[in-house]
DRENTORKOL-3810 file (N, C-alpha, C; in nm, 4 decimals):
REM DRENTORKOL-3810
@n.u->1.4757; n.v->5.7803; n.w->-3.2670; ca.u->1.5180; ca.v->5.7177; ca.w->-3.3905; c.u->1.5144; c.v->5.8222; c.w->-3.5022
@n.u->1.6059; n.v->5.8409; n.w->-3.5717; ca.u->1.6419; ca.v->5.9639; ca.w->-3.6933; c.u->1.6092; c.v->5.8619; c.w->-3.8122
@n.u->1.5523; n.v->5.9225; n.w->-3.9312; ca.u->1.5082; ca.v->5.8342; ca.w->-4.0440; c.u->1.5321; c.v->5.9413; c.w->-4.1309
@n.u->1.6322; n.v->5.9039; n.w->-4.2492; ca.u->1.6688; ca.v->6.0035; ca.w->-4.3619; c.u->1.6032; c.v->5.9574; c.w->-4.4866
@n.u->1.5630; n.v->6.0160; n.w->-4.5386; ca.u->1.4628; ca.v->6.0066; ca.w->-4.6801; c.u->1.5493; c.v->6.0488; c.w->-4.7918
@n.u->1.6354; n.v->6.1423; n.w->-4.7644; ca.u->1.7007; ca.v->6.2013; ca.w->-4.8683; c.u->1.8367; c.v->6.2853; c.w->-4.8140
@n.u->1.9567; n.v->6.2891; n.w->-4.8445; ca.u->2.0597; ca.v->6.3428; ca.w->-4.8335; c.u->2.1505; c.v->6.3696; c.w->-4.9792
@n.u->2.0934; n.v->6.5147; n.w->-4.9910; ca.u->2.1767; ca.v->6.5741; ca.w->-5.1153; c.u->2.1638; c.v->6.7234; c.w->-5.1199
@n.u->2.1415; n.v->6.7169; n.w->-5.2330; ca.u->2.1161; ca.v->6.8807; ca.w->-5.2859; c.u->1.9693; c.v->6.9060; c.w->-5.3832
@n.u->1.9178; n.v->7.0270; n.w->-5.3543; ca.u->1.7911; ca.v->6.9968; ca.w->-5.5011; c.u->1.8256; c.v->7.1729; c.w->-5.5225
@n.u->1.8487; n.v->7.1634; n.w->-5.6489; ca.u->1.8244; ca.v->7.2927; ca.w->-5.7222; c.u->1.7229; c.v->7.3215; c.w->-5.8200
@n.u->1.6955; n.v->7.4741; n.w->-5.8262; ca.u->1.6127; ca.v->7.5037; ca.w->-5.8547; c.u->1.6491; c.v->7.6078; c.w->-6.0004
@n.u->1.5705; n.v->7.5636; n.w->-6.1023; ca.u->1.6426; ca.v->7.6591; ca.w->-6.2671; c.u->1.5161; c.v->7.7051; c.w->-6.2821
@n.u->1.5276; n.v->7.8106; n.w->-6.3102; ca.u->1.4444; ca.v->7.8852; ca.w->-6.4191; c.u->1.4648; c.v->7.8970; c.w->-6.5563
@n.u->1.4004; n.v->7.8460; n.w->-6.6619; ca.u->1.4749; ca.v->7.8083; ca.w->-6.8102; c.u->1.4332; c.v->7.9096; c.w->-6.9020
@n.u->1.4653; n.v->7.9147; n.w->-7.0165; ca.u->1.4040; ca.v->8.0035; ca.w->-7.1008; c.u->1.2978; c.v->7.9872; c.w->-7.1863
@n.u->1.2713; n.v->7.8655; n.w->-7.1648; ca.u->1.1770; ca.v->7.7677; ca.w->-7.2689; c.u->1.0527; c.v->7.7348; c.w->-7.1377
@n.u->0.9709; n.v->7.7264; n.w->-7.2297; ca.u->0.7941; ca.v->7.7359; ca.w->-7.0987; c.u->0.8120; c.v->7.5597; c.w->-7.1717
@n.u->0.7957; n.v->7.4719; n.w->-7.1065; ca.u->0.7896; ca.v->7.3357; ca.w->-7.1316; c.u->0.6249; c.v->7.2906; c.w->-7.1149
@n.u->0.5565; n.v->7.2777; n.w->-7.2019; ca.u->0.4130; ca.v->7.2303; ca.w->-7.1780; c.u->0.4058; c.v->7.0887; c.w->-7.1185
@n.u->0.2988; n.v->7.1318; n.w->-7.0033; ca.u->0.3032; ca.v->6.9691; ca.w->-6.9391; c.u->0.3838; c.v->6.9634; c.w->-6.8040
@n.u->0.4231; n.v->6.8769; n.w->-6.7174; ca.u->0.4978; ca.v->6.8275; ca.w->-6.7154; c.u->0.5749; c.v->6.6845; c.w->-6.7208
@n.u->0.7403; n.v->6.7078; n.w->-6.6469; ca.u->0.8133; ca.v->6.5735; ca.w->-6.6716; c.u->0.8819; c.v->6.5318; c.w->-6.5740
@n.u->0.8641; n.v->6.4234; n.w->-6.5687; ca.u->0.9795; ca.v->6.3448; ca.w->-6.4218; c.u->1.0409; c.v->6.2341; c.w->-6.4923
@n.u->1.1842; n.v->6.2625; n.w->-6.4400; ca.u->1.3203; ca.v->6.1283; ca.w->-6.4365; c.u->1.3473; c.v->6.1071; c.w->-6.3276
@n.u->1.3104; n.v->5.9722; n.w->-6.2996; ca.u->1.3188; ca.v->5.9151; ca.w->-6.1976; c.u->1.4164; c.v->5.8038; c.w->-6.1852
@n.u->1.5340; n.v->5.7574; n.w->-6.0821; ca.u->1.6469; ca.v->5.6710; ca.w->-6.0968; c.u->1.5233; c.v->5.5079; c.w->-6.1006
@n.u->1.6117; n.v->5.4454; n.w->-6.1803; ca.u->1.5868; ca.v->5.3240; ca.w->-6.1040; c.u->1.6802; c.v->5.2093; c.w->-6.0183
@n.u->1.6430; n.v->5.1097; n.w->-6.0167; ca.u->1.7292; ca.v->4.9886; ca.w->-5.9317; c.u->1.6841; c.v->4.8918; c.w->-6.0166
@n.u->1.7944; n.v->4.7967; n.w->-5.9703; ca.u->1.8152; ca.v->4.6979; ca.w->-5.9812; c.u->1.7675; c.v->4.5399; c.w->-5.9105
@n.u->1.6798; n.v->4.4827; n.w->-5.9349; ca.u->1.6428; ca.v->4.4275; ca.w->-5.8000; c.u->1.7252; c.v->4.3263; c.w->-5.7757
@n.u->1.7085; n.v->4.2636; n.w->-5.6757; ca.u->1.8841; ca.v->4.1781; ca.w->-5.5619; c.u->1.8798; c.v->4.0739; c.w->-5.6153
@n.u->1.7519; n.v->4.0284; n.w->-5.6772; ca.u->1.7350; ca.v->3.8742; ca.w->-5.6925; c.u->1.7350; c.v->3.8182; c.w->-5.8739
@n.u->1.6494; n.v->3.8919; n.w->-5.9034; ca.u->1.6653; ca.v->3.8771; ca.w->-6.0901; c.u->1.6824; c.v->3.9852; c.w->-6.1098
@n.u->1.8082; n.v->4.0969; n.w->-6.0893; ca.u->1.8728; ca.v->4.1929; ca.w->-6.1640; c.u->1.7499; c.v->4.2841; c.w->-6.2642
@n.u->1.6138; n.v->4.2512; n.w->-6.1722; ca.u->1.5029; ca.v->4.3153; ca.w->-6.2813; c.u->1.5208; c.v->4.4506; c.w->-6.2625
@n.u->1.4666; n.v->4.5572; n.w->-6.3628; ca.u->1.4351; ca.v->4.6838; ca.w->-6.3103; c.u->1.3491; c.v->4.7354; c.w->-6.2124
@n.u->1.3810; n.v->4.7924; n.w->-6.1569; ca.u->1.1891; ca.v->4.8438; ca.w->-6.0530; c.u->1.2496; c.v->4.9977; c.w->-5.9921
@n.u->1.1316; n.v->5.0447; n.w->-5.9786; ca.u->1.1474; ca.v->5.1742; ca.w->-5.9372; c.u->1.1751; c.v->5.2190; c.w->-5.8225
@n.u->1.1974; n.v->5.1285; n.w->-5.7273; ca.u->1.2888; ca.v->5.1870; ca.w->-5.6222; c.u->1.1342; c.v->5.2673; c.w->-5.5364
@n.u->1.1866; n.v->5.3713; n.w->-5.4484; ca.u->1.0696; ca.v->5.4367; ca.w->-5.4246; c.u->1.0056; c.v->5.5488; c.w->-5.4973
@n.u->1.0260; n.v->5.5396; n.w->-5.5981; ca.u->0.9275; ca.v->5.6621; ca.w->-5.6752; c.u->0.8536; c.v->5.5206; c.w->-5.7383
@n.u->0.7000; n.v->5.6570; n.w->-5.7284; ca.u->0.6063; ca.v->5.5753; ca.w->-5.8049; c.u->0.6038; c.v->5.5656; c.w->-5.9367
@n.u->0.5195; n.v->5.4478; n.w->-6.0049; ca.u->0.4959; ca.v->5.4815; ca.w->-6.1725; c.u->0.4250; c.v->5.5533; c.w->-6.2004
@n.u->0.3966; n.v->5.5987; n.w->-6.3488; ca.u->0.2693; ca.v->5.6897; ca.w->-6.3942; c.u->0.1646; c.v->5.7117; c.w->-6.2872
@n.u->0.1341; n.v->5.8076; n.w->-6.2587; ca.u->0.0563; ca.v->5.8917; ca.w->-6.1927; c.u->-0.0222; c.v->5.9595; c.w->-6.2559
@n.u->-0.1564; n.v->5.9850; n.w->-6.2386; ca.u->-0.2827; ca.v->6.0487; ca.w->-6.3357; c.u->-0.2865; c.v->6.0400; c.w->-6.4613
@n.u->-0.2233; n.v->6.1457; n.w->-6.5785; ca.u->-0.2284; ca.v->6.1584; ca.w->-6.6662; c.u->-0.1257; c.v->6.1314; c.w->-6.7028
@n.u->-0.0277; n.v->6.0675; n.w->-6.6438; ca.u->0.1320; ca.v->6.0848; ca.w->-6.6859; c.u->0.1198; c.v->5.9427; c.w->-6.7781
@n.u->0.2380; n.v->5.9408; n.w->-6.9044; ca.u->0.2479; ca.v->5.8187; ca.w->-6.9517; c.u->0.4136; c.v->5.7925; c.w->-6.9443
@n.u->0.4666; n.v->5.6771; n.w->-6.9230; ca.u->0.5766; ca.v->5.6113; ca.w->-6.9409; c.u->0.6484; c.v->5.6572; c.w->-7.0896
@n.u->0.7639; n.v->5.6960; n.w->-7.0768; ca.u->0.7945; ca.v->5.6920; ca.w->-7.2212; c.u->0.9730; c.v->5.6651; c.w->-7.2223
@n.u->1.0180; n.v->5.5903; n.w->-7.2902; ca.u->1.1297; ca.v->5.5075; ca.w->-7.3351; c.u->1.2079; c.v->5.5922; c.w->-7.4666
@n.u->1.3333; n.v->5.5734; n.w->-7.4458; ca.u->1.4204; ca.v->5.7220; ca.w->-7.5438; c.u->1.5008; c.v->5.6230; c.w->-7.6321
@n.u->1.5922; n.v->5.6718; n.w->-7.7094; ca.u->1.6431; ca.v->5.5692; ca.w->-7.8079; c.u->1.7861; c.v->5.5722; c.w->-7.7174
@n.u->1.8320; n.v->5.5591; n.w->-7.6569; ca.u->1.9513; ca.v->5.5797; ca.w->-7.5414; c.u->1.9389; c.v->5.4597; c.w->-7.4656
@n.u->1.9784; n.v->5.2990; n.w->-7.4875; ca.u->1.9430; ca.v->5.2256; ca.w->-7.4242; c.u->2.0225; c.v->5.2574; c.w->-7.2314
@n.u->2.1062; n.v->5.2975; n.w->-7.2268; ca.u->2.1672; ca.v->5.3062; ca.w->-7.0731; c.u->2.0761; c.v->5.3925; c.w->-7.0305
@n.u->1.9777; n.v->5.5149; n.w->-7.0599; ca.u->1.9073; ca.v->5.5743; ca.w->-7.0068; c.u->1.8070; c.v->5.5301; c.w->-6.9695
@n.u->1.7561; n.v->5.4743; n.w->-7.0750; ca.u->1.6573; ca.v->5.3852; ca.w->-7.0151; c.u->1.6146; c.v->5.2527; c.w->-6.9467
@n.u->1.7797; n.v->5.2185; n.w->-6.9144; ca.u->1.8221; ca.v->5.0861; ca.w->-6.8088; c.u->1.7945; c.v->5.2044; c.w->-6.6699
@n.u->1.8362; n.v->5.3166; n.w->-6.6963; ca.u->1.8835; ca.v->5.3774; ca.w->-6.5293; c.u->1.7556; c.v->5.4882; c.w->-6.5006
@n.u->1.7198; n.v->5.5196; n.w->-6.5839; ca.u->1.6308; ca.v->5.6346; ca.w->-6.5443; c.u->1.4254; c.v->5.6102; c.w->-6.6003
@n.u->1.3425; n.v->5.5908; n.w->-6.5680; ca.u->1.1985; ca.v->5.6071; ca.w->-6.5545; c.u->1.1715; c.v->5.7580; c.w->-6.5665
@n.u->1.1036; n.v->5.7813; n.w->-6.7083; ca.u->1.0913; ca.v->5.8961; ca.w->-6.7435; c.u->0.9188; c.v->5.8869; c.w->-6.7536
@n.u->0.8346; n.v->6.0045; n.w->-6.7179; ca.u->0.7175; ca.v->6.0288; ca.w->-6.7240; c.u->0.6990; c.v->6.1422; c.w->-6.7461
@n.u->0.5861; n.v->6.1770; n.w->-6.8262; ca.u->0.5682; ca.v->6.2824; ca.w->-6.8789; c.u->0.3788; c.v->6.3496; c.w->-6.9040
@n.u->0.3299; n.v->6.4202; n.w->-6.9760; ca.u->0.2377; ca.v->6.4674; ca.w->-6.9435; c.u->0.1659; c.v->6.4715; c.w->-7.1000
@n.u->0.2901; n.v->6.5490; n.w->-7.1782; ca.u->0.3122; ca.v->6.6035; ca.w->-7.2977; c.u->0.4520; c.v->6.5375; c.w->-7.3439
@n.u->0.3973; n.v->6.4233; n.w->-7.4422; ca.u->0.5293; ca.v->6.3592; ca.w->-7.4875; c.u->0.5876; c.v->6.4619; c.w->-7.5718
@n.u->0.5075; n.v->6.5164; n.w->-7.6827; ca.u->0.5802; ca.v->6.5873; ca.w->-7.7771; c.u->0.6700; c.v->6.6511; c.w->-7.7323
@n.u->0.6159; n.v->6.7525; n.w->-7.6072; ca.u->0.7395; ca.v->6.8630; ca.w->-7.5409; c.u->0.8514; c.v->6.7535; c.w->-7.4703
@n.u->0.8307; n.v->6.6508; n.w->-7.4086; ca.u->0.9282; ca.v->6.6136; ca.w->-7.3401; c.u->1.0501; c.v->6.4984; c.w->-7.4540
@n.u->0.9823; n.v->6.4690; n.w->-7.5863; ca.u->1.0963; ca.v->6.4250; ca.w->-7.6464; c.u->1.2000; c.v->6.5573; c.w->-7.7711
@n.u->1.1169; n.v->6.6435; n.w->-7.7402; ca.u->1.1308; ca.v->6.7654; ca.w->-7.7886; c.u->1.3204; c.v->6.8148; c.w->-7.6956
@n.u->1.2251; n.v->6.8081; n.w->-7.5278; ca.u->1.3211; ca.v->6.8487; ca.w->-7.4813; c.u->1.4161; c.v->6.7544; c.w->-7.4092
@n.u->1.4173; n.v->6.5921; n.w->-7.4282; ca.u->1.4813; ca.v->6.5324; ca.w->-7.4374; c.u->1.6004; c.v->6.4855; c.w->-7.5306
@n.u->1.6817; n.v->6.5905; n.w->-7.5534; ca.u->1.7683; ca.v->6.5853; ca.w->-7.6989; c.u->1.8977; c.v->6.4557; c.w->-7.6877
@n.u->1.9490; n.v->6.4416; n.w->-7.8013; ca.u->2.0615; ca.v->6.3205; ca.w->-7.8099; c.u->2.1825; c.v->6.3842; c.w->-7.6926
@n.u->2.1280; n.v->6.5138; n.w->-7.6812; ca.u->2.2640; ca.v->6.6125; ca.w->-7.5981; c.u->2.2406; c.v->6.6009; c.w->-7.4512
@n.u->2.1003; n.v->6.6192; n.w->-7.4106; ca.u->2.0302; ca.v->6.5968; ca.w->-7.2970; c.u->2.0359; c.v->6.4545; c.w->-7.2554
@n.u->2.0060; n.v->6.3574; n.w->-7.3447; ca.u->2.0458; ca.v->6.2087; ca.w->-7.2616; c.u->2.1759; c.v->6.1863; c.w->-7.2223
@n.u->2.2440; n.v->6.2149; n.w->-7.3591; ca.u->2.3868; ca.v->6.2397; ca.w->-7.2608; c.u->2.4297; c.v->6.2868; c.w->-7.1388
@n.u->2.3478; n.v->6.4051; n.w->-7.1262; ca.u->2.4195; ca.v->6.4631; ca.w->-7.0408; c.u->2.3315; c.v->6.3981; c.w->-6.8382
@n.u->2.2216; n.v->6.3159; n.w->-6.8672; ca.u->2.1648; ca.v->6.2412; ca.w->-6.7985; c.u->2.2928; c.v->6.0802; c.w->-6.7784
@n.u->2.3448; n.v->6.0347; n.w->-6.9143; ca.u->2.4432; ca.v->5.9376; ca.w->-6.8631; c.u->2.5454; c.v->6.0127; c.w->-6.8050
@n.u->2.5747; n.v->6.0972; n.w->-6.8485; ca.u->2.7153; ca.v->6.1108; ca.w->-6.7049; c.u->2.6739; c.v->6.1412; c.w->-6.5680
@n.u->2.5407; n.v->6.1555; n.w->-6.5791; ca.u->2.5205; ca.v->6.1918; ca.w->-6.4109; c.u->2.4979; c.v->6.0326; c.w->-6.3106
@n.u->2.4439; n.v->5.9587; n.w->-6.4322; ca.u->2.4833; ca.v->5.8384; ca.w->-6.3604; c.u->2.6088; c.v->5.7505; c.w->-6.2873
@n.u->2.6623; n.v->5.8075; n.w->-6.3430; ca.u->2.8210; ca.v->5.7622; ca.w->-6.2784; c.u->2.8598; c.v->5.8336; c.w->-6.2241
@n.u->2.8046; n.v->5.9002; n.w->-6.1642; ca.u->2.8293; ca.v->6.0606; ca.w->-6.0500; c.u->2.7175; c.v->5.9935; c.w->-5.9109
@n.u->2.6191; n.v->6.0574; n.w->-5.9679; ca.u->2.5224; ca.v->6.0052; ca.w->-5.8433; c.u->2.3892; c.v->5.9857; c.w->-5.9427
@n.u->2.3102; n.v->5.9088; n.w->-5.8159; ca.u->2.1678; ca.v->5.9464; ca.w->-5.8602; c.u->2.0811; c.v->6.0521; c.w->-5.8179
@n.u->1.9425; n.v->6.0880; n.w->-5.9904; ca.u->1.9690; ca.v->6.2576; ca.w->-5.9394; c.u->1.7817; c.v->6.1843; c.w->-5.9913
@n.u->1.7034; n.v->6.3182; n.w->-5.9575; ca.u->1.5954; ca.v->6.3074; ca.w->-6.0177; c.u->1.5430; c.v->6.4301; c.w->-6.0937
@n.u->1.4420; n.v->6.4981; n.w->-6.1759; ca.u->1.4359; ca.v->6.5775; ca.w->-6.2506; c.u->1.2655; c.v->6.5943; c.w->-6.2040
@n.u->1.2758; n.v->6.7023; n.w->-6.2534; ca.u->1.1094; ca.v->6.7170; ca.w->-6.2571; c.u->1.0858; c.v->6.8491; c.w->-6.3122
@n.u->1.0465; n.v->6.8935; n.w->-6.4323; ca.u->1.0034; ca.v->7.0198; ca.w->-6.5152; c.u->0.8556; c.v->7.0462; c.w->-6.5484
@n.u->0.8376; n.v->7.1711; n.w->-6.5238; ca.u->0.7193; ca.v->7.2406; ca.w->-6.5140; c.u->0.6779; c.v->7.3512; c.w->-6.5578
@n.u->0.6315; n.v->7.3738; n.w->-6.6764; ca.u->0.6332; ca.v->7.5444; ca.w->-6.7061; c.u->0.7942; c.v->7.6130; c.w->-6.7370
@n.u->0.8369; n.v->7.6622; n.w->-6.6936; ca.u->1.0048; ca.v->7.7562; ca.w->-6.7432; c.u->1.0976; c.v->7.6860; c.w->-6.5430
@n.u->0.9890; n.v->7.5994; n.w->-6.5186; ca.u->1.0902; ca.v->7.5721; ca.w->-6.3607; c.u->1.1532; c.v->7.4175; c.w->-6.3697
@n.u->1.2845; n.v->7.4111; n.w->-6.3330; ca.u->1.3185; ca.v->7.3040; ca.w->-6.3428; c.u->1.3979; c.v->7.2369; c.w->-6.2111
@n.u->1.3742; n.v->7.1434; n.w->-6.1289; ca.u->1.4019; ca.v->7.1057; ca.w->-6.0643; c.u->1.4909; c.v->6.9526; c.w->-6.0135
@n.u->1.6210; n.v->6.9621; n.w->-5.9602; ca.u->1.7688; ca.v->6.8522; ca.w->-5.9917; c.u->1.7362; c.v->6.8235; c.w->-5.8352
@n.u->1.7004; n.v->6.7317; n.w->-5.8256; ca.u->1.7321; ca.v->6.6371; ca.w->-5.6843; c.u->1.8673; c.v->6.5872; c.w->-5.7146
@n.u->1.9912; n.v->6.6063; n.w->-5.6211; ca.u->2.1031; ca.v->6.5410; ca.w->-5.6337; c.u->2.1426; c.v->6.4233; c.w->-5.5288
@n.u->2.1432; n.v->6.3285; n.w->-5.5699; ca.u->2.1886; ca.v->6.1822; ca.w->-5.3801; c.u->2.3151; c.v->6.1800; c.w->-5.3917
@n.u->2.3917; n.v->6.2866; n.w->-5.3003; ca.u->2.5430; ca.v->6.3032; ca.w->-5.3014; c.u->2.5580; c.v->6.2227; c.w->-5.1359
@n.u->2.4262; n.v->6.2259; n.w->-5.1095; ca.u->2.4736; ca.v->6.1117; ca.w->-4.9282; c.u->2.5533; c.v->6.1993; c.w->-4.8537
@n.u->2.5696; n.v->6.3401; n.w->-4.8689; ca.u->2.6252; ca.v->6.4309; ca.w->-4.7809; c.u->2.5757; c.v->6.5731; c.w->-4.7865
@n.u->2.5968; n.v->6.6270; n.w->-4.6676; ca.u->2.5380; ca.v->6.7665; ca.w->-4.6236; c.u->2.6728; c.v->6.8778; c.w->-4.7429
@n.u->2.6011; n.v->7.0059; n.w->-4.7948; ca.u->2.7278; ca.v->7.0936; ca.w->-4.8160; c.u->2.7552; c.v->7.1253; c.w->-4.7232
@n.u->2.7151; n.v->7.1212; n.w->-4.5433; ca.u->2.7659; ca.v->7.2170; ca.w->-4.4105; c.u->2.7212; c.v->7.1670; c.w->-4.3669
@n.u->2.7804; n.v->7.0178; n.w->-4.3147; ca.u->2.7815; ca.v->6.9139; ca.w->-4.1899; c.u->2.8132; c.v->7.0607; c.w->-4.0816
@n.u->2.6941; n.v->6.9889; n.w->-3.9432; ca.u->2.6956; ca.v->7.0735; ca.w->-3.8626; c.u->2.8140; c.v->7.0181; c.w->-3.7807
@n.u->2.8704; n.v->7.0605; n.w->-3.7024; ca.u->2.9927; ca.v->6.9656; ca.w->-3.6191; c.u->2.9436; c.v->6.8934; c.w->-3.5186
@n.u->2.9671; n.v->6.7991; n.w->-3.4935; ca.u->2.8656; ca.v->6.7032; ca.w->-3.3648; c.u->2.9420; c.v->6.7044; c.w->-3.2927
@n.u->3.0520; n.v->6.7375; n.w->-3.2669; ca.u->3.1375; ca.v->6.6934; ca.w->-3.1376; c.u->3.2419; c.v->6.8843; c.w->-3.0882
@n.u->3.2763; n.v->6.8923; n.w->-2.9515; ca.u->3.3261; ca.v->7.0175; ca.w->-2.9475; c.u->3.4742; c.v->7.0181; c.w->-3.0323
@n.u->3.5321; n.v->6.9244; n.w->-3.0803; ca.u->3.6766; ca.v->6.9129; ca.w->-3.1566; c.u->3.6299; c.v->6.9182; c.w->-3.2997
@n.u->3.5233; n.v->6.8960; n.w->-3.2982; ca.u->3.4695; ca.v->6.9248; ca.w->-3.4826; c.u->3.4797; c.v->7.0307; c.w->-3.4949
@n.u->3.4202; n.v->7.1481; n.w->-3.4052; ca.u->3.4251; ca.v->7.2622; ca.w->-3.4150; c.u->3.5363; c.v->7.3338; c.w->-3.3807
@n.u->3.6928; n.v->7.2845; n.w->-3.3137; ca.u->3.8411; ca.v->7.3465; ca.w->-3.2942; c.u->3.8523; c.v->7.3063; c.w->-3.4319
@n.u->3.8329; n.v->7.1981; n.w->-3.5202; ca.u->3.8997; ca.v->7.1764; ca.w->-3.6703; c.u->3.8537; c.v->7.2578; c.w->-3.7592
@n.u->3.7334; n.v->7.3498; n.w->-3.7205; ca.u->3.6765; ca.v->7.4573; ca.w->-3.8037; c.u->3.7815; c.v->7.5211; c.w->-3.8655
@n.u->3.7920; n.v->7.5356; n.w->-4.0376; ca.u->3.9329; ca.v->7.6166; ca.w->-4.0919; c.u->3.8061; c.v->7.7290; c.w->-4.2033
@n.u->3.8564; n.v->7.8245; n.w->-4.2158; ca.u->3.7530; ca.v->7.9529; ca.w->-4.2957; c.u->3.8200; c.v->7.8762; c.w->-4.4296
@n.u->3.9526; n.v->7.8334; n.w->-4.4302; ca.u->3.9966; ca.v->7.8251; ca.w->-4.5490; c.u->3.9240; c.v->7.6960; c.w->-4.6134
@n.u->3.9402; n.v->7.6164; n.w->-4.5408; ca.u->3.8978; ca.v->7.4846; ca.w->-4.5566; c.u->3.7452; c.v->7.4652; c.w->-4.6286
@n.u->3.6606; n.v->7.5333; n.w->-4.5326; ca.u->3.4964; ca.v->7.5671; ca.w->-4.5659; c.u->3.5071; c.v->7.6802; c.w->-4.7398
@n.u->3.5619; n.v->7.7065; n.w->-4.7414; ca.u->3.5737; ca.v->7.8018; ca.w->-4.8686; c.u->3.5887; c.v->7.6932; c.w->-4.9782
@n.u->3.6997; n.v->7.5993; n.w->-4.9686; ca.u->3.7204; ca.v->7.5884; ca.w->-5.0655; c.u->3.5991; c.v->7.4537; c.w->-5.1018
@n.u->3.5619; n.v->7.3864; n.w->-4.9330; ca.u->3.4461; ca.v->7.3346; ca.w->-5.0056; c.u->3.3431; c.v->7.3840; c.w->-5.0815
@n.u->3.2808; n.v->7.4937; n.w->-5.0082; ca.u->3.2480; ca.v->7.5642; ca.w->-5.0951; c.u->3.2532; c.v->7.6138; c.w->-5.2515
@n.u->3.3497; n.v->7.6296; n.w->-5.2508; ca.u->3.4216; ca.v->7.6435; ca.w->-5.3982; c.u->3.3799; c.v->7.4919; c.w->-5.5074
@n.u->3.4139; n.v->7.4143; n.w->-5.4474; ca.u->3.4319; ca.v->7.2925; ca.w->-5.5262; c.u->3.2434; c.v->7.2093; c.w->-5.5063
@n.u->3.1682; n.v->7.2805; n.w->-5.4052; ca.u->3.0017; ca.v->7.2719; ca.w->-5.4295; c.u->2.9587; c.v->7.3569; c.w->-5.5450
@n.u->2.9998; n.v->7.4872; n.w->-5.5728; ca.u->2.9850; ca.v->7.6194; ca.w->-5.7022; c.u->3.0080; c.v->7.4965; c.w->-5.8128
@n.u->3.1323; n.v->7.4304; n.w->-5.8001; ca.u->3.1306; ca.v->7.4089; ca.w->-5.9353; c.u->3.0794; c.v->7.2790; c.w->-5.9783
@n.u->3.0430; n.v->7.1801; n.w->-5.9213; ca.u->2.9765; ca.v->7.0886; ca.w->-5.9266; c.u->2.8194; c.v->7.1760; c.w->-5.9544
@n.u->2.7515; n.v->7.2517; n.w->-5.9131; ca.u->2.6472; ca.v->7.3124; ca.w->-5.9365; c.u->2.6661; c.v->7.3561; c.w->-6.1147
@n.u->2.7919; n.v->7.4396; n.w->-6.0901; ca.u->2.8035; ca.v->7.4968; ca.w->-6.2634; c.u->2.7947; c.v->7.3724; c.w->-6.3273
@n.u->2.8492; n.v->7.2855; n.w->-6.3233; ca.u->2.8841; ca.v->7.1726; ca.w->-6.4268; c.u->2.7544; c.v->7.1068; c.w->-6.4498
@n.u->2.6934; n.v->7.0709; n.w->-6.3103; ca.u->2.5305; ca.v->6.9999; ca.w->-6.3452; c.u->2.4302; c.v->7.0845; c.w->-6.4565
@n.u->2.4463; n.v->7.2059; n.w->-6.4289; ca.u->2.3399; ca.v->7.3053; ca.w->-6.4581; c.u->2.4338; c.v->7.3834; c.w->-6.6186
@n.u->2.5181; n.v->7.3663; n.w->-6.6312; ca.u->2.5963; ca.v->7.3897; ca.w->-6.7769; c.u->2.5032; c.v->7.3787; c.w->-6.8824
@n.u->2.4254; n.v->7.2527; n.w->-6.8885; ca.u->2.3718; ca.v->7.2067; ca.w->-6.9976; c.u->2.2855; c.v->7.3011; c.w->-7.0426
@n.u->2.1906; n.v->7.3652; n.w->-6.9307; ca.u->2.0800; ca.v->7.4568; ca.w->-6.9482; c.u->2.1101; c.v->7.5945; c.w->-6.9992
@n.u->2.2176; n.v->7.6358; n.w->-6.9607; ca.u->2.2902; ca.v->7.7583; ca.w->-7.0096; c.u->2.2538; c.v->7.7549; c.w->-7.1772
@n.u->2.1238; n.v->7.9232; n.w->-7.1894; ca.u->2.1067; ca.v->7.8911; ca.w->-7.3218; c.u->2.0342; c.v->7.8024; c.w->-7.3932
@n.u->1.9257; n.v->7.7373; n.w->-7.3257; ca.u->1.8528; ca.v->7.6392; ca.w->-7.3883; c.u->1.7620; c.v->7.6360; c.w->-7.4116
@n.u->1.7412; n.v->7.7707; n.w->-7.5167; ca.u->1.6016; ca.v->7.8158; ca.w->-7.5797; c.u->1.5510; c.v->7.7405; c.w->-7.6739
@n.u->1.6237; n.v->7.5813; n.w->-7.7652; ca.u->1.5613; ca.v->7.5774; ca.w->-7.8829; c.u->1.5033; c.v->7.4723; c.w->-7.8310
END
């Protein structure tokens, strides 16, 4: 029996800004029966962490933010940064987690970038061109997620 926990991408930033503390955005759900919020499988506050709520009501319908150090994390939660958290919602669900100058993007794209081929005709459909340009079009989905950070010393 195969059991998947996670199918995406997680990248890894190094920022220019040392973030005191840290911070997690975590997706949420919806539950089936009274449309309540709940966290799905990530947990709530953990040790020292406190819950904290942004003035962005869709962000805070979709995403469970925890933190360590509110100051730094509404600091580095800007009107530009929630934004740029709602468009990822209508993309996929992603999770966050910052630490010191490291920043880390769980992406749930529900697919491999280099599905292995399971069958011997998966592997005759092998094209160099084909794999490139997925490739190509994984680069820029990476640039576009990670755009925001470009430069984000203040």
């Amino acid at each position: 029996m195969e059991v998947t926990d996670f199918l995406g991408q997680v990248f890894s930033l190094c920022l220019p800004i040392n973030f005191s503390g840290h911070l997690r955005v975590v997706p949420t759900k919806k539950s089936f029966l009274f449309k309540r919020e709940v966290n799905g499988v990530y947990p709530g506050a953990r040790g020292d962490e406190v819950q904290i709520e942004t003035e962005d009501i869709r962000n805070n319908e979709n995403y469970n933010i925890y933190c360590t150090d509110e100051l730094s994390a509404r600091k580095f939660l800007t009107p530009k940064m929630l934004e740029w958290f709602d468009r990822q919602i209508s993309q996929n669900a992603m999770c966050v987690f910052l630490k010191d100058k490291k920043l880390f993007i769980s992406l749930y794209t529900d697919r491999y970038i280099f599905p292995t081929p399971q069958k011997p005709e998966d592997i005759d459909q092998l094209s160099l061109v084909s794999e490139y340009h997925k490739l190509c079009r994984e680069l820029a989905l990476i640039k576009e997620i990670t755009a925001i950070f470009e430069g984000e010393a203040s």
